[in-house]
C-alpha positions in Angstrom: 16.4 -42.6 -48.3 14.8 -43.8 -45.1 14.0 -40.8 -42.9 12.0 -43.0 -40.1 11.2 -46.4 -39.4 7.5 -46.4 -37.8 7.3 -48.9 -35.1 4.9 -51.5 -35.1 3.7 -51.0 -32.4 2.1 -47.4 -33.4 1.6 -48.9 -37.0 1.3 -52.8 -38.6 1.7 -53.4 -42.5 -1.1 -54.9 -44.1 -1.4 -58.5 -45.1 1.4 -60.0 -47.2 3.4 -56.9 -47.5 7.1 -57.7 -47.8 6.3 -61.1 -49.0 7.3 -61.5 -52.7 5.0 -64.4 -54.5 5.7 -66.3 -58.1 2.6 -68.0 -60.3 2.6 -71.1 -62.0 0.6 -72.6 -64.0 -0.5 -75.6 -62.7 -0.2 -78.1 -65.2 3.8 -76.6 -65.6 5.6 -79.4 -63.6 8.9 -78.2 -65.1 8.3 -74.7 -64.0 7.0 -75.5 -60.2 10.4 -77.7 -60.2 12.3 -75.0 -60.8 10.5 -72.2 -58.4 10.3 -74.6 -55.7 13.6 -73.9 -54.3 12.6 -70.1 -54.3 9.3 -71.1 -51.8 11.1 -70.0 -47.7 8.8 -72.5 -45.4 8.9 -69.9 -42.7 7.9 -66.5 -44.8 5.5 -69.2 -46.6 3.6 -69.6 -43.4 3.7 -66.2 -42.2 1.6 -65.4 -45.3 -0.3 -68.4 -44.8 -1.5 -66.7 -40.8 -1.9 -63.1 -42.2 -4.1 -64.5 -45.3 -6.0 -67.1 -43.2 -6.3 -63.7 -40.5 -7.8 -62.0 -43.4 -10.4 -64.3 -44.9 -11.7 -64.9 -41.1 -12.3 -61.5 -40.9 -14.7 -61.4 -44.3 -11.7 -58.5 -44.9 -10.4 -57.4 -48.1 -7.1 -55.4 -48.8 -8.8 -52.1 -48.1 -10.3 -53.3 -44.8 -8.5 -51.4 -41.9 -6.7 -54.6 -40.9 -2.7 -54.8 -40.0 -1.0 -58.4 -39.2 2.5 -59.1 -38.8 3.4 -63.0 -38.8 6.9 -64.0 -38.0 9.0 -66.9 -36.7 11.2 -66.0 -33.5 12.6 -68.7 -31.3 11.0 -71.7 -33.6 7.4 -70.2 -32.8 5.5 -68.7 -35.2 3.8 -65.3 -33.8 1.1 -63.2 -35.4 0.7 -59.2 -34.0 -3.0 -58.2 -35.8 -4.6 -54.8 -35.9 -8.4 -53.7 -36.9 -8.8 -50.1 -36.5 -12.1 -47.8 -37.2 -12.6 -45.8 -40.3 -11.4 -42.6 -38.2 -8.4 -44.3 -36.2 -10.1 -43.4 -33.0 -10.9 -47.3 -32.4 -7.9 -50.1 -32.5 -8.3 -53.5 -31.8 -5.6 -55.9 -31.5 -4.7 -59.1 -30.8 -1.5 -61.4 -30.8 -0.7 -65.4 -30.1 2.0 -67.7 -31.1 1.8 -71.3 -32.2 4.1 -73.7 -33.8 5.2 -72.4 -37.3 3.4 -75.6 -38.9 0.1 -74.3 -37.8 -0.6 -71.3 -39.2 -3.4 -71.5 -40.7 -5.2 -72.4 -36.8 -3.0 -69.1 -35.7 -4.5 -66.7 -38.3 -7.8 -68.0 -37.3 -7.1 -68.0 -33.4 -6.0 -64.5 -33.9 -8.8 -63.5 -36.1 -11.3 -64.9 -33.2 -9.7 -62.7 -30.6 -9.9 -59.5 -32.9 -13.5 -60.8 -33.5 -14.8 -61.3 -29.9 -13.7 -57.0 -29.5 -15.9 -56.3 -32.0 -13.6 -56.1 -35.3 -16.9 -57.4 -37.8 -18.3 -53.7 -37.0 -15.4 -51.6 -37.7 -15.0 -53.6 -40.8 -18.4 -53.3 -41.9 -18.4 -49.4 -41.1 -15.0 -49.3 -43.2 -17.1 -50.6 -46.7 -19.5 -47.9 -46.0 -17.2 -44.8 -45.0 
């Protein structure tokens, strides 16, 4: 049973979490067909800004990184943490966009975290 729900704003998930992906092959068109249904445009995108977030960051999925991507009002808004290896440190960053353009959001947001100094806290993460 749930005991406590953390807020985000003292904790964000990491990337992708609560997002729930299918593979393919391919070369299976009668597969895709049948999966496509399954594929929600907006959680789709949300994944797409917390992934592109990610790769901008040169992070990985131990990287002290949080992001939270979702779609309010039509607008697609990212909420994205880098912390230190100790906690002591926390970065953040947050900006919404139109839900089509995700991928520039995750990247925008990755930029802000970036300009604070996230590249360091990321590098001293691989080595702690």
């Amino acid at each position: 049973r749930i005991k406590e729900v953390i807020p985000r704003s003292i904790m964000l998930p990491a990337v992708g979490q609560g997002a729930l992906a299918i593979e393919t092959r391919v070369d299976d068109a009668r597969t895709r067909t049948l999966v496509a249904p399954l594929d929600d445009y907006e959680t789709h995108q949300a994944v797409l800004a917390e992934r592109r977030l990610l790769l901008a960051l040169r992070a990985g999925c131990l990287a002290p990184v949080g992001a939270w991507a979702h779609v309010d009002g039509g607008k697609l808004s990212l909420d994205a943490v880098v912390l230190s290896p100790d906690g002591k440190r926390r970065l953040t960053a947050s900006r919404s966009e139109n839900v089509a353009n995700a991928i520039d959001l995750g990247q925008h947001v990755a930029d802000q975290l970036l300009s604070q100094g996230a590249a360091d806290l990321i590098s001293a993460a691989r080595t702690a």
